[in-house]
Backbone as a printed PyTorch tensor [residue, N CA C, xyz], in Angstrom:
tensor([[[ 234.1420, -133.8420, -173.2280],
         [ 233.1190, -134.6110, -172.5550],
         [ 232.6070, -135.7020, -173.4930]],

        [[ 231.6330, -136.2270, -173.3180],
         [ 231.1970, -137.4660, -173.6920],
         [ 230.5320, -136.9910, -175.1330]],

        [[ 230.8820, -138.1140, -176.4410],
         [ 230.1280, -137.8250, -177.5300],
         [ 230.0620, -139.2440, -177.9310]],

        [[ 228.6610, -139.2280, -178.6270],
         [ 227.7900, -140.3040, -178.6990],
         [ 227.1040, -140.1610, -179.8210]],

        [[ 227.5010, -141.4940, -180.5620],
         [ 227.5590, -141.6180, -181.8820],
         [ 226.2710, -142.5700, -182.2110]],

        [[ 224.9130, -142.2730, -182.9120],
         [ 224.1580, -143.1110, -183.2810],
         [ 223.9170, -143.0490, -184.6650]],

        [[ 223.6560, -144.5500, -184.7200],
         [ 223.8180, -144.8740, -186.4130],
         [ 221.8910, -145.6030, -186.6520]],

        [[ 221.3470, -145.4110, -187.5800],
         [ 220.3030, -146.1120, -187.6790],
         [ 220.0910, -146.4130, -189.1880]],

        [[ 218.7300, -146.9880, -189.3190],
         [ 218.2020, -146.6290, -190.8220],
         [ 217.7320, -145.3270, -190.6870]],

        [[ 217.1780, -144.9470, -191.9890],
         [ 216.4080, -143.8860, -192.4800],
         [ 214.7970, -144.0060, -191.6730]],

        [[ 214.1120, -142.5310, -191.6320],
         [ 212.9610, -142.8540, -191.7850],
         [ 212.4240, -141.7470, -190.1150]],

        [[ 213.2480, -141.4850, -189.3680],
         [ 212.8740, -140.8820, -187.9140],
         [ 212.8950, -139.6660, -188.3940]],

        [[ 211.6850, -138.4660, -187.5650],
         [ 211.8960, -136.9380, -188.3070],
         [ 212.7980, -136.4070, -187.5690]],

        [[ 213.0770, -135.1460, -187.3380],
         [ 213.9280, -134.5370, -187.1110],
         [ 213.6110, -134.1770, -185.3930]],

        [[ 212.1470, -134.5800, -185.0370],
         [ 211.9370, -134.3030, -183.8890],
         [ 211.9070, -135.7820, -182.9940]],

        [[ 211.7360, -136.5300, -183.5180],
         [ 211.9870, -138.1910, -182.9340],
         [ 213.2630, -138.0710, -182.7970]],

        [[ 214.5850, -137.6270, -183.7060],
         [ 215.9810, -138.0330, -183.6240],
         [ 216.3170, -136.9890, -182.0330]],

        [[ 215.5590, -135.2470, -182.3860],
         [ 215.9480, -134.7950, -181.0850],
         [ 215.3660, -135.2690, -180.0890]],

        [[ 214.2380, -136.1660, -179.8360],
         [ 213.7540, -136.8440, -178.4880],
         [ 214.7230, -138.1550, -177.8500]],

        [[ 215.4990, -139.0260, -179.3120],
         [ 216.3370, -139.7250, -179.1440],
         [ 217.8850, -139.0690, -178.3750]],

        [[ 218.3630, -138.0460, -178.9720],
         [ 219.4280, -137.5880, -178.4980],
         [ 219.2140, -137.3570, -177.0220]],

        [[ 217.9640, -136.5730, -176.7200],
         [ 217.6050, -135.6920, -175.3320],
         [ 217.6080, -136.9060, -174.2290]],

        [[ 216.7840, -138.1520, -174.5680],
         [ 216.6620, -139.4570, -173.9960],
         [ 218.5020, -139.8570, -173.4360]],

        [[ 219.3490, -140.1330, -174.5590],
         [ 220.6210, -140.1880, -174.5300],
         [ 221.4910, -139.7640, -173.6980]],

        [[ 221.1660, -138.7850, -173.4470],
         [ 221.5960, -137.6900, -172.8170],
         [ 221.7040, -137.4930, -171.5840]],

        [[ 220.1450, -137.6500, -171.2570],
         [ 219.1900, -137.4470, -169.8990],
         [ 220.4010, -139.1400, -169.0590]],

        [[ 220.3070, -139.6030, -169.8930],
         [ 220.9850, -141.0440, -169.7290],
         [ 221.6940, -141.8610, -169.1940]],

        [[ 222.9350, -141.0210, -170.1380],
         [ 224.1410, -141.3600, -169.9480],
         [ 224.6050, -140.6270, -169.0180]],

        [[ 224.3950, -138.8370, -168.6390],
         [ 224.9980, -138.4320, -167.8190],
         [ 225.0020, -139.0590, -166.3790]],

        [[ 224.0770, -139.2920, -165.9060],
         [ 224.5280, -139.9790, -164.1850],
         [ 226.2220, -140.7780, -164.6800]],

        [[ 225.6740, -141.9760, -165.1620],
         [ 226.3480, -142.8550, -165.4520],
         [ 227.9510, -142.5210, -165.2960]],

        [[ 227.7720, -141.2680, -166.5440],
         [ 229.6310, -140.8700, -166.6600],
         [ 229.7300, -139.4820, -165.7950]],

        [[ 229.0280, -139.5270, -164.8300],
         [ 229.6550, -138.6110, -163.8960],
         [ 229.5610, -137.1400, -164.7000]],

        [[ 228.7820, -136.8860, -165.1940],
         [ 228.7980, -135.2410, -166.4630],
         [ 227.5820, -134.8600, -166.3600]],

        [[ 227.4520, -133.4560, -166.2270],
         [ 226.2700, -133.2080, -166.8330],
         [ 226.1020, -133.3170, -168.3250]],

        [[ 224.6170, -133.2310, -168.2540],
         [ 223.6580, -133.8230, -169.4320],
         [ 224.2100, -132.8010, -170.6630]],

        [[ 224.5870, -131.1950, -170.3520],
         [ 224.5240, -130.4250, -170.8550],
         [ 226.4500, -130.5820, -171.8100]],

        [[ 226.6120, -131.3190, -170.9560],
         [ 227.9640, -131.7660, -171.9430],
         [ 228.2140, -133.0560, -172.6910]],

        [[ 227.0270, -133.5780, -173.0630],
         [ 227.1580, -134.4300, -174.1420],
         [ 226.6660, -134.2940, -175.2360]],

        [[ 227.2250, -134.6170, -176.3010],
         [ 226.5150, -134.4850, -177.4170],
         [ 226.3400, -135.3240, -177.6240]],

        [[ 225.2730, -135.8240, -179.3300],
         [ 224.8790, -136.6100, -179.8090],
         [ 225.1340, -136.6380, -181.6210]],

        [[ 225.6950, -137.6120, -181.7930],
         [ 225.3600, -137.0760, -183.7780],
         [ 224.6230, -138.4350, -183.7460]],

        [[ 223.7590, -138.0340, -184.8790],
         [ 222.5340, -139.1690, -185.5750],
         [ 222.9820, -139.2370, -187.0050]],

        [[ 222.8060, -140.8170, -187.4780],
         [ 223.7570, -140.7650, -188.8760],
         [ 222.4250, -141.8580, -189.2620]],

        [[ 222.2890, -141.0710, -190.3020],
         [ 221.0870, -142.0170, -190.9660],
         [ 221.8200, -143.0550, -191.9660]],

        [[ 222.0050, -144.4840, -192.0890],
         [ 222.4970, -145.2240, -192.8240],
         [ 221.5150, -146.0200, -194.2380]],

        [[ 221.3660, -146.0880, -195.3970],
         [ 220.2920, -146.5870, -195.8490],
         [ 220.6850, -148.0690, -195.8720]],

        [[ 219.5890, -148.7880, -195.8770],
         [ 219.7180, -150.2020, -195.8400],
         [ 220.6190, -150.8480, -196.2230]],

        [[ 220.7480, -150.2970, -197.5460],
         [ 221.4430, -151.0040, -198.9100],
         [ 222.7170, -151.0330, -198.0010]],

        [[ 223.1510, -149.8850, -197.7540],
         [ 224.9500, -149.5400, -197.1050],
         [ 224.7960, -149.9940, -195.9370]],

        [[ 223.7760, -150.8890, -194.7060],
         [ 224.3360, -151.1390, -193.3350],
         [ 225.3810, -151.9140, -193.4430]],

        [[ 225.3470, -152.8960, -193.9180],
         [ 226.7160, -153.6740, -194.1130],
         [ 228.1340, -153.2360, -193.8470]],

        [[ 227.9750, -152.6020, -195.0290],
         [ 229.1280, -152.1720, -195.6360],
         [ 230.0000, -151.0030, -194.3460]],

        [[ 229.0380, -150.0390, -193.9270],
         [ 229.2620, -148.8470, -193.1680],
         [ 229.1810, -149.5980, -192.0730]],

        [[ 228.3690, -149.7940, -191.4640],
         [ 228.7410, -150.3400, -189.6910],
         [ 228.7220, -151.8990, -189.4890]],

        [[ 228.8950, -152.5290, -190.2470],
         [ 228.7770, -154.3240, -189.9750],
         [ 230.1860, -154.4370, -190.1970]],

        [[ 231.1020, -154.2310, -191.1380],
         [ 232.3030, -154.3010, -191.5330],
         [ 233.0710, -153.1480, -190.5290]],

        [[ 232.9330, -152.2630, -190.4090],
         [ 233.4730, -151.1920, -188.9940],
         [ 233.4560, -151.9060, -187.9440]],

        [[ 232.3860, -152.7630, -187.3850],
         [ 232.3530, -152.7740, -186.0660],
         [ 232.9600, -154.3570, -185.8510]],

        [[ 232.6010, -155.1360, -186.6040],
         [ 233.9390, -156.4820, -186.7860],
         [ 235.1840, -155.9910, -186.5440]],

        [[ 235.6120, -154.8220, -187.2400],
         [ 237.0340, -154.6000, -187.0080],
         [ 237.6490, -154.0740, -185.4970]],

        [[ 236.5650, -153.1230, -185.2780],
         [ 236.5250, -152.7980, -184.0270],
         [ 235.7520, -153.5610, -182.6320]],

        [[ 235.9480, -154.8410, -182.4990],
         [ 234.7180, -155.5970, -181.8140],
         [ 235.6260, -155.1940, -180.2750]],

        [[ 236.6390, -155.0880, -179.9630],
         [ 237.4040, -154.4360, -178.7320],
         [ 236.3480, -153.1850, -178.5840]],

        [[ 235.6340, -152.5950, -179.0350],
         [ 235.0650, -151.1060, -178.3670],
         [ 233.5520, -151.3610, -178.4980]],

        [[ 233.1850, -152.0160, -179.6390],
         [ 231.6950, -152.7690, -179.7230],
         [ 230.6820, -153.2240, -178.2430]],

        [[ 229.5730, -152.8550, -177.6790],
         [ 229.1030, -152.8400, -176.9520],
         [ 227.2960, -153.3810, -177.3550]],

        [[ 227.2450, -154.6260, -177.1790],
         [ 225.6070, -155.0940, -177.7320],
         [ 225.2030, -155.3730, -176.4330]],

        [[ 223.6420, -155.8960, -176.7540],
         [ 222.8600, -155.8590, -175.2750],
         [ 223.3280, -157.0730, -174.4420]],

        [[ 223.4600, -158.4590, -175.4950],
         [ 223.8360, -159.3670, -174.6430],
         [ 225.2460, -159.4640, -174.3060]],

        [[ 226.5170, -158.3700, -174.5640],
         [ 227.4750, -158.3620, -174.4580],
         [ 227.2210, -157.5240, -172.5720]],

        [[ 226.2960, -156.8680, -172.3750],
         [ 226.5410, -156.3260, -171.4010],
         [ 225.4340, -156.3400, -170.5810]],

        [[ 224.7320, -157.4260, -170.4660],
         [ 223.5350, -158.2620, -169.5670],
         [ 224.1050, -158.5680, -168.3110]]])
């Protein structure tokens, strides 16, 4: 089923990240036809210093799967 990958900075507790996932969740399922109860979520805390490097340089390479807001307005 559906898994859903979020990347951020540092700094959300552990109960903001599970309100984020649950939000996610609640979400996406209509959408992809699943229940809620079959998606997961991983939360990847990135520190500043490394956004670049870790998801700016990843997602250039991958801009075929890349999905931004004004890409899908």
């Amino acid at each position: 089923m559906p898994h859903i990958t979020v990347e951020m900075l540092p700094g959300r507790t552990p109960e903001v990240k599970k309100a984020i996932a649950k939000e996610v969740m609640e979400r996406v399922a209509p959408l992809a036809k699943v229940p809620a109860d079959s998606i997961t979520v991983t939360i990847h805390d990135i520190a500043k210093e490394d956004w670049n490097q870790v998801v700016e340089e990843r997602n250039h390479k991958d801009e075929e799967h890349l999905y931004t807001y004004e890409s899908v307005k």
